[in-house]
C-alpha positions as a LaTeX table, in Angstrom:
\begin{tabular}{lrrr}
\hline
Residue & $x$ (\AA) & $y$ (\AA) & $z$ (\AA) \\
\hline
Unk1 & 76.26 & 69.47 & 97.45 \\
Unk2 & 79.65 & 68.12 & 98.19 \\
Unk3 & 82.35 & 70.48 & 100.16 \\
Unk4 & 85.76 & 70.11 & 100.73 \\
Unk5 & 88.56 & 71.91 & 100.94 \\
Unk6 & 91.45 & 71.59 & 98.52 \\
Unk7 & 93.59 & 73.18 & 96.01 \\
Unk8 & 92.18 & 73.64 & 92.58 \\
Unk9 & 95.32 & 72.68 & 90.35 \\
Unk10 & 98.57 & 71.63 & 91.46 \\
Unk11 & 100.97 & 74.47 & 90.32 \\
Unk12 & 98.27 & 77.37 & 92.59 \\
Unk13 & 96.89 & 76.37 & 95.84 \\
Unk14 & 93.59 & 77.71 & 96.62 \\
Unk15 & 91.82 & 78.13 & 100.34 \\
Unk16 & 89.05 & 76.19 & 100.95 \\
Unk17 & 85.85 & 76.54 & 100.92 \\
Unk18 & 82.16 & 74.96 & 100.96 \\
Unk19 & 79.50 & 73.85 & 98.41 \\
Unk20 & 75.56 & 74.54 & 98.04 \\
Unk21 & 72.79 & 72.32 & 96.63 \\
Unk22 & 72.88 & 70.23 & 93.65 \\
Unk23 & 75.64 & 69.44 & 91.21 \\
Unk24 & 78.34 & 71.32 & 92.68 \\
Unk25 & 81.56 & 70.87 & 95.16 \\
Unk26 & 84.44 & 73.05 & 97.27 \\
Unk27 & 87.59 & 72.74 & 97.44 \\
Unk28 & 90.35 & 74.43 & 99.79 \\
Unk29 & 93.18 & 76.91 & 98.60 \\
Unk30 & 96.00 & 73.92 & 98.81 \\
Unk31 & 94.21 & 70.84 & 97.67 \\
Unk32 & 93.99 & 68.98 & 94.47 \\
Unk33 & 90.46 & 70.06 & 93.44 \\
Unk34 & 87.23 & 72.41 & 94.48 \\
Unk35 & 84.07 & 71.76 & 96.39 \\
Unk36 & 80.45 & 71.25 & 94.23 \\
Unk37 & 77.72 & 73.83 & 94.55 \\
Unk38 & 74.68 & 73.94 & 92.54 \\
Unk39 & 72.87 & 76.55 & 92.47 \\
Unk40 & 68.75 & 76.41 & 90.50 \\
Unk41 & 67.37 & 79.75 & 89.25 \\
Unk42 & 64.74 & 79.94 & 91.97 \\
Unk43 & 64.09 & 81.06 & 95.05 \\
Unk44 & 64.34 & 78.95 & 98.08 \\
Unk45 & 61.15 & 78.14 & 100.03 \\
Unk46 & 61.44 & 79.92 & 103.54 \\
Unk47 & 62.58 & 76.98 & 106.26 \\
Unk48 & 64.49 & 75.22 & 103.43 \\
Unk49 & 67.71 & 73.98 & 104.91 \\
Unk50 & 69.38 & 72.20 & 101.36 \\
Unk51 & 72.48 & 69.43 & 102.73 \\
Unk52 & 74.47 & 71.36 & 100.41 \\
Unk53 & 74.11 & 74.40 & 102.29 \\
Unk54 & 74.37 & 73.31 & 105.45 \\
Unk55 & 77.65 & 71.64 & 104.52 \\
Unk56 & 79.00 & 74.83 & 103.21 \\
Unk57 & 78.87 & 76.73 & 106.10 \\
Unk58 & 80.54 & 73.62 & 108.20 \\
Unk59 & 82.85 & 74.23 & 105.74 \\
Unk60 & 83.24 & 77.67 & 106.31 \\
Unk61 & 83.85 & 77.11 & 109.48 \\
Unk62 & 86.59 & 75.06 & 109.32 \\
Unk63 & 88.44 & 77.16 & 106.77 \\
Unk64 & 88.22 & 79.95 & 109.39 \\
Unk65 & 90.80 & 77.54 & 111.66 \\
Unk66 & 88.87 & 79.32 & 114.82 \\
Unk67 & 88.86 & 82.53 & 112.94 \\
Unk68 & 84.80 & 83.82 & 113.97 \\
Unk69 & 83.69 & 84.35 & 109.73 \\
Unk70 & 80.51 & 87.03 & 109.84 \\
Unk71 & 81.19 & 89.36 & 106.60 \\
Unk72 & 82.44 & 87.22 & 103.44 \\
Unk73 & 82.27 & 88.23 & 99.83 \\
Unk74 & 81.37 & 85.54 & 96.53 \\
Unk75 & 82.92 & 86.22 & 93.17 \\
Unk76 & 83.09 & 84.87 & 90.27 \\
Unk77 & 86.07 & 84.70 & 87.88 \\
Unk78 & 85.09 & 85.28 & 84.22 \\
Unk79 & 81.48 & 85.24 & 84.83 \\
Unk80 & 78.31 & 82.98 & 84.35 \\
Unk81 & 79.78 & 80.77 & 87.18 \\
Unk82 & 75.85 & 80.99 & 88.74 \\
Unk83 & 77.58 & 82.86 & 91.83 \\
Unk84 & 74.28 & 85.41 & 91.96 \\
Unk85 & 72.24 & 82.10 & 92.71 \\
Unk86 & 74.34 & 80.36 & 95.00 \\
Unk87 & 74.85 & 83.67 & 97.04 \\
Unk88 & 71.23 & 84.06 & 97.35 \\
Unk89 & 70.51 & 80.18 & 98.18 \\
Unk90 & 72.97 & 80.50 & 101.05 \\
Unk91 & 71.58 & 83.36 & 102.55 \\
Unk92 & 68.36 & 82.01 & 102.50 \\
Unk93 & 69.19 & 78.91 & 103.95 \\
Unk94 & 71.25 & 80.37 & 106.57 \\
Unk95 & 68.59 & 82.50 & 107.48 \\
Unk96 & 66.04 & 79.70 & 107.71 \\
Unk97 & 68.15 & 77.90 & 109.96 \\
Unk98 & 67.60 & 80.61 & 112.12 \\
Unk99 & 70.03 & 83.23 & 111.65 \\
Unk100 & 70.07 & 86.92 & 111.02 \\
Unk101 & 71.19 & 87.44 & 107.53 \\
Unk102 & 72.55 & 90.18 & 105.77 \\
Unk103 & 72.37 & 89.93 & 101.92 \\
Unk104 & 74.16 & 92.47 & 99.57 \\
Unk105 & 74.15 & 92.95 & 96.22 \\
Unk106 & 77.34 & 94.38 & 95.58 \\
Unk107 & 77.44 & 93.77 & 92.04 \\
Unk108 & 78.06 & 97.47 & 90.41 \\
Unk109 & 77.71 & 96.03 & 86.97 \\
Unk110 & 74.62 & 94.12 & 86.56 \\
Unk111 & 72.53 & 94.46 & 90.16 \\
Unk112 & 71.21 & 90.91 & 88.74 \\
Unk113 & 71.13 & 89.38 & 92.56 \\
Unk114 & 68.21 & 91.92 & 93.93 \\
Unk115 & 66.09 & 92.16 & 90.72 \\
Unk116 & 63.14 & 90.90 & 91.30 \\
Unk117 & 63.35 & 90.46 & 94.95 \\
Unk118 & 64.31 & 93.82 & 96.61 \\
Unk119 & 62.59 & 96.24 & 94.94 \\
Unk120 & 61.85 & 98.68 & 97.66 \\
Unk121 & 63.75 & 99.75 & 100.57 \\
Unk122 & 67.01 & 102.08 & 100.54 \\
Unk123 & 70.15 & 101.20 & 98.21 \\
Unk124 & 73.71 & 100.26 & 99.70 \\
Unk125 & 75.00 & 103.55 & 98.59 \\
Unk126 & 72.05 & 105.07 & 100.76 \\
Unk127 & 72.90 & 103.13 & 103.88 \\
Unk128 & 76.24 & 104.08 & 103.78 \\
Unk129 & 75.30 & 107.75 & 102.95 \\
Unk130 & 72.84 & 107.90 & 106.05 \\
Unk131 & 74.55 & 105.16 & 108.28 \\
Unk132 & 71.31 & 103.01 & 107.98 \\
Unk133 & 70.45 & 99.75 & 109.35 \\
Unk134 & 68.83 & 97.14 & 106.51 \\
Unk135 & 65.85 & 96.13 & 107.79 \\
Unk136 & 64.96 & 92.03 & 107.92 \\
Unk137 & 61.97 & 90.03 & 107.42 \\
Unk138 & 61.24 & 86.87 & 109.05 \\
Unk139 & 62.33 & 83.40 & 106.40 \\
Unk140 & 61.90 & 80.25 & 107.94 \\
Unk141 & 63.28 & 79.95 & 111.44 \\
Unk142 & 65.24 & 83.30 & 111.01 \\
Unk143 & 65.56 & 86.93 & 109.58 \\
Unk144 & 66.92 & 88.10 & 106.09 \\
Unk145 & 67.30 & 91.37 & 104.95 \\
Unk146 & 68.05 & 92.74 & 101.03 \\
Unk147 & 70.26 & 95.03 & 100.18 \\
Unk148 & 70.04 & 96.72 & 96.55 \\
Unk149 & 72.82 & 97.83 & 94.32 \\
Unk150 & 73.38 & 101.24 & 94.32 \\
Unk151 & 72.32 & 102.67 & 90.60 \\
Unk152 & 73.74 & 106.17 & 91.47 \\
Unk153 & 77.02 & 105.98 & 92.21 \\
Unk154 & 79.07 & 106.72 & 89.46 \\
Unk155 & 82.62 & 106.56 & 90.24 \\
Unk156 & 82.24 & 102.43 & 91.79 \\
Unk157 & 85.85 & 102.44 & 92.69 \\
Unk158 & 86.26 & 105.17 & 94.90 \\
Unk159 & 82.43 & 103.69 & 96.55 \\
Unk160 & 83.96 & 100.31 & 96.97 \\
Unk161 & 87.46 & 101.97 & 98.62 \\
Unk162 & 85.79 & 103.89 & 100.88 \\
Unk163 & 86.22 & 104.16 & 104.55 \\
Unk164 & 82.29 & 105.22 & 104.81 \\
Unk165 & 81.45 & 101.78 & 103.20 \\
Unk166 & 84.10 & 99.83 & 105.70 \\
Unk167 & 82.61 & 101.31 & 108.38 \\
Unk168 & 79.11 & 100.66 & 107.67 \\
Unk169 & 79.67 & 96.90 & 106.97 \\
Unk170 & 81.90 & 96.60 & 110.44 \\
Unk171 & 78.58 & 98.19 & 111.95 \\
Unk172 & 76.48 & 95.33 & 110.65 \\
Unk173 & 78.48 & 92.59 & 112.91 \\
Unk174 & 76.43 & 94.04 & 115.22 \\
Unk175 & 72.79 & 93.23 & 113.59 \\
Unk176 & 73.50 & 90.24 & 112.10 \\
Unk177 & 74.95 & 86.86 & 111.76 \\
Unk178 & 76.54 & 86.79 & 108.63 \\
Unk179 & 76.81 & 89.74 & 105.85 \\
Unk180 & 76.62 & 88.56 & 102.32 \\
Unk181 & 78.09 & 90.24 & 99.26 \\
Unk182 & 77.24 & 89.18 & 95.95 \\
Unk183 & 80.49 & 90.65 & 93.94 \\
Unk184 & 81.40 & 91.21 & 90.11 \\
Unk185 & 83.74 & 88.63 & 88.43 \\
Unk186 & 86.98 & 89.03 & 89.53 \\
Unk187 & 88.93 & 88.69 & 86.38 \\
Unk188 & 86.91 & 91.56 & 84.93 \\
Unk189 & 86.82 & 94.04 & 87.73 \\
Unk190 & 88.35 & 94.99 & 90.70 \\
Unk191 & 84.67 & 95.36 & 92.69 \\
Unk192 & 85.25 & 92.24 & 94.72 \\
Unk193 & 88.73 & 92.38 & 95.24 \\
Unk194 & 87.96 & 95.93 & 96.92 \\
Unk195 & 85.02 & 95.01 & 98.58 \\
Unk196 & 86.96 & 92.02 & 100.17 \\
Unk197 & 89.24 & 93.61 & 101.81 \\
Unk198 & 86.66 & 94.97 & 104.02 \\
Unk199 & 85.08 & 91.76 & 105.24 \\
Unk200 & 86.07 & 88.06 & 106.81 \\
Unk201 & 87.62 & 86.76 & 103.45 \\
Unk202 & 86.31 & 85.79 & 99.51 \\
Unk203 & 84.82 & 82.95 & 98.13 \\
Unk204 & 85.54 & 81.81 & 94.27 \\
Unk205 & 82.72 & 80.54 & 92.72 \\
Unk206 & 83.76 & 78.67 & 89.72 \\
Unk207 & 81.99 & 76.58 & 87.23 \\
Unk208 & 82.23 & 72.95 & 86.13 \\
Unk209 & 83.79 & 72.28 & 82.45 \\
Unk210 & 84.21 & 76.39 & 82.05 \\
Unk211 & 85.94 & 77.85 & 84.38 \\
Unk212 & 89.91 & 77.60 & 83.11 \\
Unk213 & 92.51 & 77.15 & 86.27 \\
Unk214 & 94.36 & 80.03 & 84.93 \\
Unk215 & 91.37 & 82.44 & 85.52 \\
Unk216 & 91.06 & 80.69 & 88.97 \\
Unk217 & 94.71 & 81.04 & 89.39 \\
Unk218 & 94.46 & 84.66 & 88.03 \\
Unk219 & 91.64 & 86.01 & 90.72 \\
Unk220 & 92.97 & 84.02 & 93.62 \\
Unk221 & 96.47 & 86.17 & 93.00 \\
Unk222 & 94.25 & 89.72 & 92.57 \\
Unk223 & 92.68 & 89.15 & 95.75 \\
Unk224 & 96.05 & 88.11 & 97.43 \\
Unk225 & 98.06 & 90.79 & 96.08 \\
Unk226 & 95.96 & 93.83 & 97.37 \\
Unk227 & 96.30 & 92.19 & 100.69 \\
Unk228 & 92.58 & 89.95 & 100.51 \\
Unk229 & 92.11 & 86.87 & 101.80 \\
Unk230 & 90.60 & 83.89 & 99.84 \\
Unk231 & 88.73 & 81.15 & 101.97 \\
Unk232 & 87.96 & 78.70 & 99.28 \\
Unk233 & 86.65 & 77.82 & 95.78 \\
Unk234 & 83.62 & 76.49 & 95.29 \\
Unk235 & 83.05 & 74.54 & 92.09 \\
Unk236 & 79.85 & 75.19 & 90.59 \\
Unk237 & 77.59 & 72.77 & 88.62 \\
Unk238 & 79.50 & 70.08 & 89.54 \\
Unk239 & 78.38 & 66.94 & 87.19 \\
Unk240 & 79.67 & 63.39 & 88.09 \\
Unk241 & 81.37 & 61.96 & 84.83 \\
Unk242 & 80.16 & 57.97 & 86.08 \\
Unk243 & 75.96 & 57.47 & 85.81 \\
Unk244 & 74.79 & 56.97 & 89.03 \\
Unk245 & 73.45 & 53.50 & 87.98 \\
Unk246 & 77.21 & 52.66 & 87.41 \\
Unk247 & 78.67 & 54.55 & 90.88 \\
Unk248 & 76.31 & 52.10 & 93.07 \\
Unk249 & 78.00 & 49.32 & 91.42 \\
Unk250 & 81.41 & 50.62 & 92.21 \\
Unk251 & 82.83 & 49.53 & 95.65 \\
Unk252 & 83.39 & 52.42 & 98.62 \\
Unk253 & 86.47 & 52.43 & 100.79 \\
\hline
\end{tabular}
């Protein structure tokens, strides 16, 4: 996984960002393109640390220009960009770097990030409810812990503008590392612009070949206008247009 940080079209500038495994890159909001990411449809073996990863959080952490990043938010734009994935593969690999990692499906639409692999424990709409803390198992050198989507709540907007929900996701700064939220397209609903504004910043996930620049254009503005902050794009599935047998050919500057 390549990262860097640039915009993803020249007429809208887009923050940067980092990449994950595979074919995938970043890019930064004002740059001329967006960072690969990859993300596979499987679950990380505990103590895997993936380049990709690894480079995505250095990446992170220079988009954050000395800014300390602990709660941040990944969106798609019109869906399908394989953001559930790559949310997933980062938290695990963050927490098997050793880190405590928070991991929150915060997807009111489809709760496709936890199926399958949080099938017990309380709900986000519980924890905030009760004021609970998520409790994290050991993965690889570190600790990750699973939130669920909440099924019940019925009116998602007024849930995601909450002050309950703000101030249970300040209180996890406390508990762990980073805080993860796995968010609905952006384009299609206003979950992750909402959620957003409660945490570090967001992070575009878009998708090689499908993702238009307008809809990246489009949910970069939605988070900006209700006051959000966008800390990259990363560009998803990321295939190199030269064979490889070709690139090795090619000199390097």
């Amino acid at each position: 996984m390549s990262a860097y940080f640039e915009s993803l079209n020249r007429q809208v500038s887009t923050p940067p960002v980092a990449s994950a495994p595979a074919p995938a890159q970043m890019r930064p909001a004002d740059s001329d393109a967006a960072p690969r990411v990859a993300a596979e449809r499987r679950r990380l073996t505990p103590g895997a640390v993936p380049a990709a990863y690894a480079g995505l959080r250095e990446r992170l952490i220079v988009a954050a220009k000395g800014k300390i990043l602990k709660s941040l938010v990944f969106a798609g734009c019109d869906g399908a960009e394989g953001c559930t994935e790559l949310v997933r593969e980062f938290a695990e690999s963050l927490a098997s770097s050793g880190l405590t990692v928070l991991l929150i499906d915060g997807d009111l639409r489809t709760a496709g990030l936890t199926a399958g692999i949080a099938p017990g424990g309380a709900d986000l709409a519980e924890l905030v409810r009760t004021k609970g803390a998520p409790e994290a198992a050991p993965w690889g050198r570190g600790r990750l812990a699973v939130v669920a989507c909440p099924g019940s709540v019925t009116d998602k907007e007024s849930f995601l503008r909450s002050q309950e929900l703000a101030t249970w996701l300040d209180g996890q700064r406390v508990n762990f590392d980073y805080t993860l939220v796995d968010s609905s397209p952006i384009v299609r609903y206003s979950d992750g612009v909402l959620t957003s504004l409660f945490t570090d910043g967001l992070v575009l996930v878009a998708k090689s070949g499908v993702t238009r620049g307008s809809s990246l254009a489009r949910a970069r503005q939605e988070v900006e206008r209700a006051g959000g902050v966008v800390l990259g794009v990363i560009l998803n599935r990321f295939r190199d247009p030269v064979p490889a047998a070709l690139r090795r050919l090619l000199p390097t500057t």
